[in-house]
C-alpha positions as a printed Julia matrix, in Angstrom:
352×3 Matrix{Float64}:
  -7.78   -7.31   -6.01
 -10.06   -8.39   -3.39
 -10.37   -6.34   -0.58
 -10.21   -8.86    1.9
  -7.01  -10.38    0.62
  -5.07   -6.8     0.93
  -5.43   -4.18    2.89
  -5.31   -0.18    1.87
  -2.49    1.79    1.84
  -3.73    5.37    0.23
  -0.55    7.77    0.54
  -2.29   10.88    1.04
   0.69   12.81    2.1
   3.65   11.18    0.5
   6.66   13.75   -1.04
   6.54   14.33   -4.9
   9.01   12.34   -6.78
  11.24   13.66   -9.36
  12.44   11.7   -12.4
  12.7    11.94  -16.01
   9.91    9.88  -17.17
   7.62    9.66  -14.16
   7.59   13.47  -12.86
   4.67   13.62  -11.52
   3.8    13.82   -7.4
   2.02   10.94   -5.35
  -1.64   10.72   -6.19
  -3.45    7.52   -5.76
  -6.85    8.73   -6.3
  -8.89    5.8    -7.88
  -6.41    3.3    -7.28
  -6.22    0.15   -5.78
  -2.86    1.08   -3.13
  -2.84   -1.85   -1.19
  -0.33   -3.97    0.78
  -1.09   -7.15    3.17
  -0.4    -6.74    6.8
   1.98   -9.48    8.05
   3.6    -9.64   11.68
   6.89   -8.02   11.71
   7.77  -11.02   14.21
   7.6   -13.18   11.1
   8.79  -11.17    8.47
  12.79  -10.87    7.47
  13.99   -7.33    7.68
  14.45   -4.55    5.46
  17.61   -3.2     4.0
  19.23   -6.97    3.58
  21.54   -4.6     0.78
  22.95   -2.41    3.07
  23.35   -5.04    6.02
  25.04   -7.23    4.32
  28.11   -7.6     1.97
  26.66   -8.79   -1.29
  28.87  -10.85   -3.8
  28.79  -13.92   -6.57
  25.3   -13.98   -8.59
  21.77  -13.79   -8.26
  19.27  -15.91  -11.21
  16.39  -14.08  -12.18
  13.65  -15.33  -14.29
  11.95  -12.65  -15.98
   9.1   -12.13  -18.45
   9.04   -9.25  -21.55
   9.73   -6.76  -21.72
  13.41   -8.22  -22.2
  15.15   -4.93  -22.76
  13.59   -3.66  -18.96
  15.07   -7.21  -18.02
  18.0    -6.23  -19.39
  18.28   -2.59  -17.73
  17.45   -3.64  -14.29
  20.02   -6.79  -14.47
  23.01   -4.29  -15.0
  21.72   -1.67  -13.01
  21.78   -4.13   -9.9
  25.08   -5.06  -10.54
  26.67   -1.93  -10.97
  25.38   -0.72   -7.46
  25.77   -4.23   -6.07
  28.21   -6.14   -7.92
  26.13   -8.9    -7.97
  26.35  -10.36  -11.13
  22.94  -11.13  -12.5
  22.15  -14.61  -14.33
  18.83  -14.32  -16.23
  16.14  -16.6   -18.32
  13.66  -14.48  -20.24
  10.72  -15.87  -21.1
   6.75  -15.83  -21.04
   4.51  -16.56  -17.87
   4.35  -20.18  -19.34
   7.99  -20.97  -20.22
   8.85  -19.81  -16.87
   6.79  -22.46  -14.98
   7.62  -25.07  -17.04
  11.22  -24.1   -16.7
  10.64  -24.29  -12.74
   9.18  -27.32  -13.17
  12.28  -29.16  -15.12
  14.19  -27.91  -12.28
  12.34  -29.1    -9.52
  15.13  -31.61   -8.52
  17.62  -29.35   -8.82
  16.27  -25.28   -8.56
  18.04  -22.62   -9.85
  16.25  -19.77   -9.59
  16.53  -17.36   -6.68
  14.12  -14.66   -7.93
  11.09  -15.23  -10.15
   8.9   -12.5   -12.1
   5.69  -13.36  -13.87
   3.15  -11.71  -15.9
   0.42  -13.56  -14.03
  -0.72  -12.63  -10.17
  -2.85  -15.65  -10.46
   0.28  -17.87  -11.07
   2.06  -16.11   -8.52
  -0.84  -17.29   -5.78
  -0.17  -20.96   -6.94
   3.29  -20.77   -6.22
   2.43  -19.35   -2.78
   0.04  -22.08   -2.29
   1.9   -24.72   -2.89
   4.89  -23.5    -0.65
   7.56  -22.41   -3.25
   7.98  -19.27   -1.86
   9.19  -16.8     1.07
   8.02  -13.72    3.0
  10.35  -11.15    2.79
   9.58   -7.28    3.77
  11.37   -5.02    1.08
  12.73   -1.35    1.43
   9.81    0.95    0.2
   6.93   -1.11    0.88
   5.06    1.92    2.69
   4.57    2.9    -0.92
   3.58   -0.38   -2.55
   0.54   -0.63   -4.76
   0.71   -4.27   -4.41
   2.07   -6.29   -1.98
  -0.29   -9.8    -1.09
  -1.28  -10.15    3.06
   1.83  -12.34    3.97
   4.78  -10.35    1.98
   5.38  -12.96   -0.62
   4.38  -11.65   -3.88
   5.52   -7.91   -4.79
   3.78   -6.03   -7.32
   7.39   -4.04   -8.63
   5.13   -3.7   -11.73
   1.84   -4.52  -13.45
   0.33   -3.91  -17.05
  -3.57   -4.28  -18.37
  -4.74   -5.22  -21.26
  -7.16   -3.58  -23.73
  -8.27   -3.27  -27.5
  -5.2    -2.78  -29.64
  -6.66   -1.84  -33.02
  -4.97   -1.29  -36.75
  -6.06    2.32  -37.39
  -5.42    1.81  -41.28
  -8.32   -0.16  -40.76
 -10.63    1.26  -37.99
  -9.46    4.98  -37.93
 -11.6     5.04  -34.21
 -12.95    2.53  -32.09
 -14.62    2.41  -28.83
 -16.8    -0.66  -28.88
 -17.03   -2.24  -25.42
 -16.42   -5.64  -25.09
 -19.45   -7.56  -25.97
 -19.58   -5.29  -29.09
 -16.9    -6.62  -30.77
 -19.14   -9.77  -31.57
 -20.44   -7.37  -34.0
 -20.66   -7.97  -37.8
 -18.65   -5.45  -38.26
 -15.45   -7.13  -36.58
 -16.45  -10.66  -37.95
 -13.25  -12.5   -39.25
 -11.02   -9.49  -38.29
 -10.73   -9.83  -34.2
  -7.68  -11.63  -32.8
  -6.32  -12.17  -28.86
  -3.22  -13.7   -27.07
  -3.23  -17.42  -26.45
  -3.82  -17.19  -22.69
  -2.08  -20.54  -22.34
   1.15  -18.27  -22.74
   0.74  -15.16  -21.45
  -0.63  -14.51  -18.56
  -1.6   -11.58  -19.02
  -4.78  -12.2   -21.29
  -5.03  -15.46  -18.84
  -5.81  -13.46  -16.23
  -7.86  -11.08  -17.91
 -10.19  -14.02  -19.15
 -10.43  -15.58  -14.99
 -11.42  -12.16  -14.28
 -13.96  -11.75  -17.19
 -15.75  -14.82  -16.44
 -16.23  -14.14  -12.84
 -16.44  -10.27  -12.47
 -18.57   -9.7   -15.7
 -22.03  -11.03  -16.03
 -22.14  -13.32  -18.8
 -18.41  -13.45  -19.26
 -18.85  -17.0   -20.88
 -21.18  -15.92  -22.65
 -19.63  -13.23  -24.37
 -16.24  -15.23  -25.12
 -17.8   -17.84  -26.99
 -19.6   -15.22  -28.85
 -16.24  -13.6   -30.08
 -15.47  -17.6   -31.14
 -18.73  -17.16  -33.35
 -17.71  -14.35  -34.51
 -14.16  -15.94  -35.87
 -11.81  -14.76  -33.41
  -8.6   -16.49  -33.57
  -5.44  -17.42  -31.39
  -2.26  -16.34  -33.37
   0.15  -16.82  -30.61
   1.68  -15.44  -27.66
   1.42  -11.49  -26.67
   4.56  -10.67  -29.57
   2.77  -12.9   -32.08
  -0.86  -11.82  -31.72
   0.27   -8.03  -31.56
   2.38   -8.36  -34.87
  -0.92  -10.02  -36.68
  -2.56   -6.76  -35.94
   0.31   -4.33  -36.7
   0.65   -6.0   -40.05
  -2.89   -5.41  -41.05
  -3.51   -9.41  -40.64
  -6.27   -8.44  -38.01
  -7.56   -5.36  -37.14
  -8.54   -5.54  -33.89
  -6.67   -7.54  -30.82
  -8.98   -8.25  -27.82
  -7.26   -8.5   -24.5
  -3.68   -7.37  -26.22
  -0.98   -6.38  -23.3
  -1.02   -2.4   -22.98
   2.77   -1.94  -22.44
   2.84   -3.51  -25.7
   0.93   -1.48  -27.59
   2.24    2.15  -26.05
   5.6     1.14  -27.05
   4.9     0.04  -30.72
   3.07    3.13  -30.66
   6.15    5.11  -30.3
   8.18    3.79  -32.76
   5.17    5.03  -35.28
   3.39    2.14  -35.6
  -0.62    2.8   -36.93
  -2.07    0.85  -33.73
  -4.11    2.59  -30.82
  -5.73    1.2   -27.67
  -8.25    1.82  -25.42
  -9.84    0.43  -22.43
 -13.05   -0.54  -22.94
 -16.19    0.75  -20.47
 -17.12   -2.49  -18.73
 -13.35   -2.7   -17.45
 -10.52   -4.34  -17.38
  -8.05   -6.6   -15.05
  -4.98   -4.58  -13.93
  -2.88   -7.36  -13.66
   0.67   -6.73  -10.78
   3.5    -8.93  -12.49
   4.48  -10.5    -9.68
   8.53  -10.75   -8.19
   9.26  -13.68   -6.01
  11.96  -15.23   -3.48
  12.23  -18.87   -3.93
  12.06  -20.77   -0.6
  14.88  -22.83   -2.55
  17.03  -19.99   -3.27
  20.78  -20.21   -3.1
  21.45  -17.13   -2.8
  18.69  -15.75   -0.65
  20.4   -12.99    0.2
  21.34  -11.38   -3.06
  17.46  -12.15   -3.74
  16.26   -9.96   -1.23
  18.64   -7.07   -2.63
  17.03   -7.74   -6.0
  13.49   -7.13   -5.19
  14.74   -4.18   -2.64
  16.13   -2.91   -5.92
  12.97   -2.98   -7.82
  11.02   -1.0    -5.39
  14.3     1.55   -5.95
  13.73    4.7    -7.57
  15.87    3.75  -10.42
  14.42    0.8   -11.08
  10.46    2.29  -11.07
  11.74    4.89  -13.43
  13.08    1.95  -15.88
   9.21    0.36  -15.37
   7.78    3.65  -16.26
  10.09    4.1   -19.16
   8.85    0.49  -20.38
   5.53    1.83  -20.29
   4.58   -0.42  -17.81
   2.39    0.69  -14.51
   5.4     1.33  -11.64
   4.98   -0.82   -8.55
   5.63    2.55   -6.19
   1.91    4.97   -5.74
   4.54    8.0    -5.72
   5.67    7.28   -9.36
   3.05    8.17  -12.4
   3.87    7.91  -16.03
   4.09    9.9   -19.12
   3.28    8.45  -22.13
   0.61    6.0   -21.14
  -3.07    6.08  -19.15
  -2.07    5.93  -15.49
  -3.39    3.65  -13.18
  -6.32    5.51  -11.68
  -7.57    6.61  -15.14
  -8.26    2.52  -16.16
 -11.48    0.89  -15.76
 -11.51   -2.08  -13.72
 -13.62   -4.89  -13.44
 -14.09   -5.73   -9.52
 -11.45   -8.63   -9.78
 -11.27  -11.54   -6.73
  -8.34  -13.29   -7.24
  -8.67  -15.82   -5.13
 -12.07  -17.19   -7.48
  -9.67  -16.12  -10.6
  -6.98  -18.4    -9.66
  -9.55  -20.98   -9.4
 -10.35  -20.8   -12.88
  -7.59  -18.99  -14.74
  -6.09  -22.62  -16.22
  -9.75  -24.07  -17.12
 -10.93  -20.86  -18.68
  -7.33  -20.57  -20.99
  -8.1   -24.0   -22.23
 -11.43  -23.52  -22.87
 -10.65  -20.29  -25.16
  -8.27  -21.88  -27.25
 -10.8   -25.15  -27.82
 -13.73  -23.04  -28.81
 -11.28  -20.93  -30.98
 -10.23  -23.74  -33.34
């Protein structure tokens, strides 16, 4: 994240946190900790939860992992009684869902897979400051306390180990001969995930371009969204997918799958999904609760559980590669967002 968009919070001191899958004590050496400083004059306060009575609904629009979705909706309401009204969908449904509604919005809370997408939205107004409970601890939080980073993922190399029993080629390797016809990735039009991992390619790798179109060459193809492209892998269809979504992959993993991942050397984008109040909210209130909620303990534990990176520095992960042990590529957002869209469409046209 660039460093002049964010500013450092390294928790050097902060108590260990117990839980069942993230039992681990604060240590955010190698990481990226940061959160934007905005004037408390400016900013609503925390705790909305506990200062006010909550009741009626809240509408969430999430991305996958739907059963996390699913978790944190009826967590909330059991300690809130807010009932929670959800749409599930990818980064791209989403927006074009917002977009439909435009006349008449519905959403209070929005989630995306995509930081980049989340700037837009910021940009072009649709969206309020808010300061949530737990922030001190916030890997990501952007300079004016709009978009909160409750969660992020990254994407790597998912490979079919039937196939490749090991594999560590770097990115530009797997133009190779030996990957020709077999090398598959997420159509970045629909997740944003691998959308934002392309922005970032292209402008924090040297000869990004370069090396996408030579993946084209070398037949790569576009089977569908994150779900889609994964299953074309698992199934033996492909062996390799480029840029697959890592919480993905762990969890297929689990359930005995023959897939592995890896980060490749050059790096990688880690990628905060992030939650959102909608300046058109209609119930602004019970908004605020929500994304207090997500910085909870309970609800970083669910994250972790989903194999997803937690939004809190204190909370680490079993199960997965924690944040400070991926490679990143030096990512400025700001330039990303500037070419996430062109360089999605531009993928799938040299890939048909």
């Amino acid at each position: 994240m660039k460093k002049r968009k964010i500013a450092a919070l390294l928790m050097a001191g902060v108590m260990s946190l117990s839980m069942a899958a993230c039992g681990q004590s604060a240590d955010n050496s190698g990481a990226d900790s940061a959160k934007g400083q905005t004037s408390q004059e400016t900013q609503q306060p925390h705790g909305s939860e506990s200062s006010t009575q909550l009741s009626g609904k809240v509408t969430v629009y999430m991305p996958s992992p739907a059963g996390l979705a699913d978790d944190l909706a009826a967590a909330f309401t059991k300690k809130t009684g807010v009932e929670v009204e959800q749409f599930q969908g990818t980064t791209g449904e989403i927006l074009a869902r917002l977009e439909t509604e435009k006349a008449n919005p519905v959403a209070d809370v929005v989630i995306l897979a995509s930081w980049s997408d989340g700037l837009s939205m910021k940009e072009s107004g649709q969206i309020m400051s808010y300061t949530p409970e737990n922030d001190n601890k916030a890997n990501w939080i952007d300079e004016d306390s709009m978009l909160f980073g409750t969660s992020a993922s990254a994407v790597g190399v998912i490979y079919n180990t039937t196939i490749y029993p090991k594999l560590s080629a770097d990115w530009a390797d797997l133009a190779g001969a030996d990957y020709t016809d077999n090398i598959a990735i997420p159509d970045p039009e629909k997740s944003g995930a691998c959308k934002d991992f392309l922005a970032g390619f292209v402008t924090g790798v040297e000869g990004g371009a370069d090396i996408l179109q030579s993946w084209a060459d070398n037949g790569l193809t576009v089977p569908g969204a994150n779900k889609a492209a994964l299953e074309a892998v698992t199934t033996g269809e492909k062996g390799i997918l480029i840029a697959g979504v890592d919480y993905n992959a762990y969890s297929s993993m689990a359930k005995g799958e023959p897939l592995n991942i890896y980060y490749p050397a050059t790096g990688t984008v880690i990628n905060p999904r992030p939650a959102m109040i909608m300046n058109t909210a209609p119930n602004a209130d019970n908004a605020k609760a929500f994304i207090d909620f997500l910085y909870s303990d309970e609800a970083q534990q669910m994250v972790a559980e989903a194999y997803l990176l937690p939004g809190r520095s204190d909370v680490k992960c079993e199960g997965r590669t924690n944040l400070e042990d991926i490679p990143q590529i030096d990512s400025d957002w700001t330039e990303m967002m500037g070419v996430a869209s062109e360089t999605a469409a531009k993928l799938n046209e040299i890939c048909q």
